[in-house]
N, C-alpha and C positions, 0 to 999 in steps of 0.2 A: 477163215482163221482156224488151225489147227490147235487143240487143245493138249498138250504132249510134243514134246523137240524130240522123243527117243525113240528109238529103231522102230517103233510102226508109225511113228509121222513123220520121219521122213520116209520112208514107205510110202503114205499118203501124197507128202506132198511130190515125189516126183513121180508120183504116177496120173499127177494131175495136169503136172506139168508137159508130161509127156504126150496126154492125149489132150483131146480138142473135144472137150467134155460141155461147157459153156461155164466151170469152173477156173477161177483163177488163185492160188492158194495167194492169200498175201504175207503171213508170218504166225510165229507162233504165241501162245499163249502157255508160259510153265515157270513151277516154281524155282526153277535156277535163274545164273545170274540176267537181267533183263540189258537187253542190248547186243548181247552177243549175237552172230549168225549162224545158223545150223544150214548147210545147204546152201547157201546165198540170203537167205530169208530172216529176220530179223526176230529176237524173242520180244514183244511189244509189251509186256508184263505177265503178275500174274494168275491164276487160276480165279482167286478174291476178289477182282478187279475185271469181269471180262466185261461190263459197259464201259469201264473208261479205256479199258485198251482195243475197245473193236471200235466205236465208232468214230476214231480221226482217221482212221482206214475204211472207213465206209463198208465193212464187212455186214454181211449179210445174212450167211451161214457159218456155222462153228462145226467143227467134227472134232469129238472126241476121241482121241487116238492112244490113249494110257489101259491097252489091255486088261492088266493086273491091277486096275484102280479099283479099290472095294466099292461092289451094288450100290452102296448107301455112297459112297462119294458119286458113282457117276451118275444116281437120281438128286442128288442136291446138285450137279453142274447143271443139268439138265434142267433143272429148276429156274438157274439164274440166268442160261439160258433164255429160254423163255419169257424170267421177266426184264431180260434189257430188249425185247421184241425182235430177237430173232429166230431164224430157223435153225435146228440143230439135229444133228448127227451122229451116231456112236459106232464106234468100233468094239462090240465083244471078241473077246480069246476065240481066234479060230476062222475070224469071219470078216466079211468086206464092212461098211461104211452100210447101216443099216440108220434108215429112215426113223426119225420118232419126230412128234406123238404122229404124224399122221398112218404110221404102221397099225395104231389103236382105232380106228376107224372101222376097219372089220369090212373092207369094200374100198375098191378103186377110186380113186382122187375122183370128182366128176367136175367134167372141161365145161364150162357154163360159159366160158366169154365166145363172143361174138363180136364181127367188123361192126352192127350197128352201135355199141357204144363208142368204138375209135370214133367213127363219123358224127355222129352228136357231139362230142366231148371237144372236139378240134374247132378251137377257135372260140370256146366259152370261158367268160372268166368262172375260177368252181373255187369254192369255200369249201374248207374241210373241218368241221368240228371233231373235238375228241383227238385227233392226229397221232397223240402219242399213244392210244392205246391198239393195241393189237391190229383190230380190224380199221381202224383210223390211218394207222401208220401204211400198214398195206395199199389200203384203198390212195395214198396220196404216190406210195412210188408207183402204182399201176397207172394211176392219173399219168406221172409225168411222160410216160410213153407214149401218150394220147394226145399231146399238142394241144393242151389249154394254151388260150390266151392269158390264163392269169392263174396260177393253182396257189391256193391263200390259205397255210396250214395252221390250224387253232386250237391251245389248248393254253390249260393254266399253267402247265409246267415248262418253269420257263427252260432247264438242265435238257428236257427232253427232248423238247423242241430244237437246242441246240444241235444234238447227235443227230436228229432226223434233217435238219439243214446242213449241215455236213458231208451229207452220202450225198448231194446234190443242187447243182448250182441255183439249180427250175422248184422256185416255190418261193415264197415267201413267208414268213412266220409271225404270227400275232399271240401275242401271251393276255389273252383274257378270258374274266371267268362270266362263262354263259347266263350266271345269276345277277351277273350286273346290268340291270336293262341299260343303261349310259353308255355303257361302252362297248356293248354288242352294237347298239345304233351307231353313234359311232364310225365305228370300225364297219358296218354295211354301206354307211354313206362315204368311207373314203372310197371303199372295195368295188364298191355296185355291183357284186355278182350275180349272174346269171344263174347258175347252181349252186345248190347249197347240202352237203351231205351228210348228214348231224346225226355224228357218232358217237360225241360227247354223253357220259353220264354210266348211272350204271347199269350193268347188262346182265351179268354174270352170277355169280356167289348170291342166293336171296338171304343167305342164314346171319349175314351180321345186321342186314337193314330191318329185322323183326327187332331190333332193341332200338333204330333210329328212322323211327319213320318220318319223323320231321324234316333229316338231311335229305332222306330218299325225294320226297316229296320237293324239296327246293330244288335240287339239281335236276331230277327228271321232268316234274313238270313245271314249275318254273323256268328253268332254264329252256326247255320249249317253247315254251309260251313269248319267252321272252325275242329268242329267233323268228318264233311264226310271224309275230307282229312287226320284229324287222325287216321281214321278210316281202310283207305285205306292203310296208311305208316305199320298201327301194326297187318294188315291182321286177322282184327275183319271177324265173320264169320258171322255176320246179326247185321240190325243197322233197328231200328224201329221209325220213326216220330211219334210225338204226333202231328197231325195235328188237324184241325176245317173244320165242315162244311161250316163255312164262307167263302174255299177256294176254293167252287164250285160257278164256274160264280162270284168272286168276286165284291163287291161294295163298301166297306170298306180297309182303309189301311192295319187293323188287316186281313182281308182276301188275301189280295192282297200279302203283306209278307208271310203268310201262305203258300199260294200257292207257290211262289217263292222260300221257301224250299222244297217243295215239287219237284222242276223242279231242285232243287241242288242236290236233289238223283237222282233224274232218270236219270240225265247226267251220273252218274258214272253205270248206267246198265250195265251187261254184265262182269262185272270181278269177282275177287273170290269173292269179301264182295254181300250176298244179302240186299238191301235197300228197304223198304217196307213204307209208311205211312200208320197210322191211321184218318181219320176222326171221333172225337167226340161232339156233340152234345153239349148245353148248360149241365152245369153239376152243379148237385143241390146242396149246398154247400160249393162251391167256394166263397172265400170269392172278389172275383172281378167278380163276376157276376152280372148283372142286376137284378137278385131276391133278392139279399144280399142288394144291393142298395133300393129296396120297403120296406125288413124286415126296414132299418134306418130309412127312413122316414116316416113309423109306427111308430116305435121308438119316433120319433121327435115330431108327433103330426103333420106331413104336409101333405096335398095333396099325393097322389099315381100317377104318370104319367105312362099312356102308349102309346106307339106311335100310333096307329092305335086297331080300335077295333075287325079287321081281320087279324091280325097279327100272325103267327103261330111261333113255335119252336120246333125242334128237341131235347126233355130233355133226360136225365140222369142222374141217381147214379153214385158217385164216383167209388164205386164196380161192375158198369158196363161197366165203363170206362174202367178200371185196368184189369178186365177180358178179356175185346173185344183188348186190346194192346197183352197179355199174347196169346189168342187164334190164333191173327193175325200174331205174331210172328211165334209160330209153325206154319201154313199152307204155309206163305211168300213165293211167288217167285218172282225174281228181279222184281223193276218197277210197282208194285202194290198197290194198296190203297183200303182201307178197311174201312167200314162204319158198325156201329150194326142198324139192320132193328127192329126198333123200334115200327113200323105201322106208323100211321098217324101223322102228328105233331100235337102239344098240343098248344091252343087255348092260346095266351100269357094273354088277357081277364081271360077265366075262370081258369086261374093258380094264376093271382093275387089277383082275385075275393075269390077262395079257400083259399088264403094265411090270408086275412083279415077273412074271417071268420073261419079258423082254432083257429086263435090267440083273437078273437072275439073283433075285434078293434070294437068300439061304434062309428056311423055313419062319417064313414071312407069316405073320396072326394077320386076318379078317374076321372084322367083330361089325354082328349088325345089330344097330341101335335102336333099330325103329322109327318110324317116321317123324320129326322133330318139326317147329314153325318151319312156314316156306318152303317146307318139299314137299311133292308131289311124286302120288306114285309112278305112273305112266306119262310120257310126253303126250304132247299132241300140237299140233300146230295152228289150229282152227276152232274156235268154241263148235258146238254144235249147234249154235241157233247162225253161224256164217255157214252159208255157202261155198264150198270150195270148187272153184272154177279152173279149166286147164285154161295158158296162156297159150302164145304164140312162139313161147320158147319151150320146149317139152320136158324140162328139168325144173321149170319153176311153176306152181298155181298162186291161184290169186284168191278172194274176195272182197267184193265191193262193198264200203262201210253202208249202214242204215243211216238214216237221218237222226242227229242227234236228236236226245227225247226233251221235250220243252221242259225249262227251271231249273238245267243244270249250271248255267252259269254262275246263278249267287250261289249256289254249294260250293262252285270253285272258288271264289273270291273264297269264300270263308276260310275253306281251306288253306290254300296258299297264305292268308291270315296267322292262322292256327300253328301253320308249317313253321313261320317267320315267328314266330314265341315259344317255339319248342314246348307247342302242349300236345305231346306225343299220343295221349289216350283222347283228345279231343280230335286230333287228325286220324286215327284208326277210326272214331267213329264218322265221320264224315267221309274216309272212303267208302264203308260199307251204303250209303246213301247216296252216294253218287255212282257206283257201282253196285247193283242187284246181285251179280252173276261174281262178286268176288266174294270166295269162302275161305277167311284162313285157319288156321289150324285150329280153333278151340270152339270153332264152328262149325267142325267137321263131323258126322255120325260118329 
């Protein structure tokens, strides 16, 4: 989808057409009138609207083609971009069809897939939780390339679900919420999947869940909890977490919940289903990210904040993400977590810096705040009491969980308790007890 009908898209669009790119342009997206044709190609609607007008075209990528559109208009496209989950594009004055955000990466896409998951994946039926969000959605059209026997896409939004059924005939869709043990059973007993890859919950942003830790607490580790043990009833043969590096050495709620599904698999070690997590990175794109957050306030015309000017982050591409769950799958042995070795983290400074002058906002303010709940200064991927071990794929490591420590079960019931009453300072303290090694912010030196 072409964002712009005027002389540089169609510029675009017949230079797409003219070569054999693996692009196909489908029509435009501007504010005149909607219907007409520019080129043969159809205006689908307008600018305000690009999820309802990209996904009955099953568009995939958007290129912004409005040269002369002000910084701040084409970081809030780029914005809505990103949260209808697709990939996007821009053309500045002067210049071809430039890549974002993964141009903010600071380092080469890395190619992580591999034939062994085609070959595993062919012929299984796979559940996809979370579906509609970013790395959910991805990981389900990469699936369909893969020849499941059954690809079973899951989330509570039912709108979204809709558009991601749309791009494609292969999948089917279930609208439930992972906190409802009834209907996750259920819906495994209709399904009986073989894989299960539970993307569902939250990943991203830890700064709103410091005032909700009780929702954090239901959807991340309840709604685990509540998979694992469907899991276990319908003798699923691998079940994979979307976790966050946020979940090493926790300081945040969002890390802390994290983790805490993470210790809901590896209690069930050792039977038939294998349970594995992934650790992912900040991932470029997401439309609850803290980059998504800078593009708006570009957007706005405000100030840019960052917490600290030595602040690092562990990034990715969506397609690195979806890869490194896909690879971590096939290698999976019980009780294992898996991170993609990225190299160095990325300077959250010269990412934002990058981002303003990608979009060429005109004398753009960067105010740092200081470290606030939930952030951390430096990433990291691995506490320091895990072991971090190379795999058998030389872009992803591993470590293997410890045994969980005896008595944590009735803290969890309590919790999950606690969670379900919305006694918000009674579930912070009973994470700190169930978790040693989580420090949030007003417990910090």
């Amino acid at each position: 989808m072409i964002v712009g009908a005027g002389g540089a898209g169609r510029t675009v669009a017949r230079a797409l057409l003219e070569r054999d790119g693996g692009l196909t342009p489908v029509g435009f997206l501007d504010d005149g009138p909607v219907g007409d044709a520019v080129d043969g190609l159809p205006v689908l609607g307008g600018t305000a609207d690009i999820a309802g007008a990209t996904w009955p075209v099953r568009a995939h990528l958007v290129i912004v083609a409005i040269p002369s559109l002000p910084p701040v208009r084409v970081a809030r496209l780029i914005d809505d971009v990103c949260a209808a989950g697709l990939d996007v594009r821009y053309l500045p004055p002067g210049a071809g069809p430039r890549e974002t955000p993964l141009s903010l990466l600071g380092r080469r896409e890395l190619l992580v897939a591999s034939t062994r998951a085609r070959r595993f994946v062919s012929g299984r039926r796979v559940l996809v939780t979370g579906a509609c969000g970013t790395v959910g959605a991805r990981l389900c059209r990469r699936l369909r390339t893969l020849h499941p026997a059954a690809l079973v896409q899951l989330d509570h939004d039912a709108d979204g679900l809709a558009r991601l059924a749309a791009e494609s005939e292969t999948g089917r869709s279930a609208v439930v919420d992972i906190r409802d043990a009834s209907r996750v059973d259920a819906l495994f007993e209709d399904v009986r999947p073989e894989l299960v890859l539970h993307a569902a919950g939250f990943n991203h942003d830890p700064r709103p869940l410091e005032r909700r830790p009780s929702a954090a607490v239901r959807t991340n580790v309840l709604g685990t909890r509540n998979l694992v043990r469907a899991a276990l009833r319908h003798d699923v043969e691998r079940f994979v977490l979307v976790s966050t590096d946020q979940a090493a050495e926790p300081v945040s709620v969002l890390g802390a919940t994290r983790r805490l599904s993470e210790l809901v698999l590896h209690a069930e070690a050792g039977g038939s289903t294998c349970f594995a997590a992934v650790r992912a990175g900040g991932v470029l794109g997401s439309s609850d990210s803290p980059l998504s957050a800078v593009a708006g306030r570009l957007a706005a015309g405000q100030p840019v904040t960052v917490a600290h000017p030595d602040a690092t982050r562990h990034l990715m591409s969506a397609r690195e993400a979806a890869e490194l769950v896909l690879e971590a799958t096939v290698m999976a042995e019980d009780a294992e977590t898996f991170a993609l070795d990225t190299g160095p983290p990325s300077s959250v400074l010269a990412v934002v810096g990058a981002l303003v002058d990608g979009l060429r906002v005109p004398d753009a303010t960067i105010r740092f705040t200081g470290l606030g709940p939930g952030e951390r200064l430096r990433a990291q991927s691995f506490a320091d009491s895990e072991e971090r071990m190379r795999t058998a794929h030389p872009l992803i490591c591993a470590t293997r969980a410890t045994p969980p420590a005896q008595g944590r079960g009735e803290p969890l019931t309590a919790l999950l308790d606690a969670a379900a009453r919305d006694a918000d300072d009674e579930v912070r303290m009973l994470m700190r007890r169930i978790l040693p090694e989580y420090r949030p912010y007003e417990e910090r030196p």
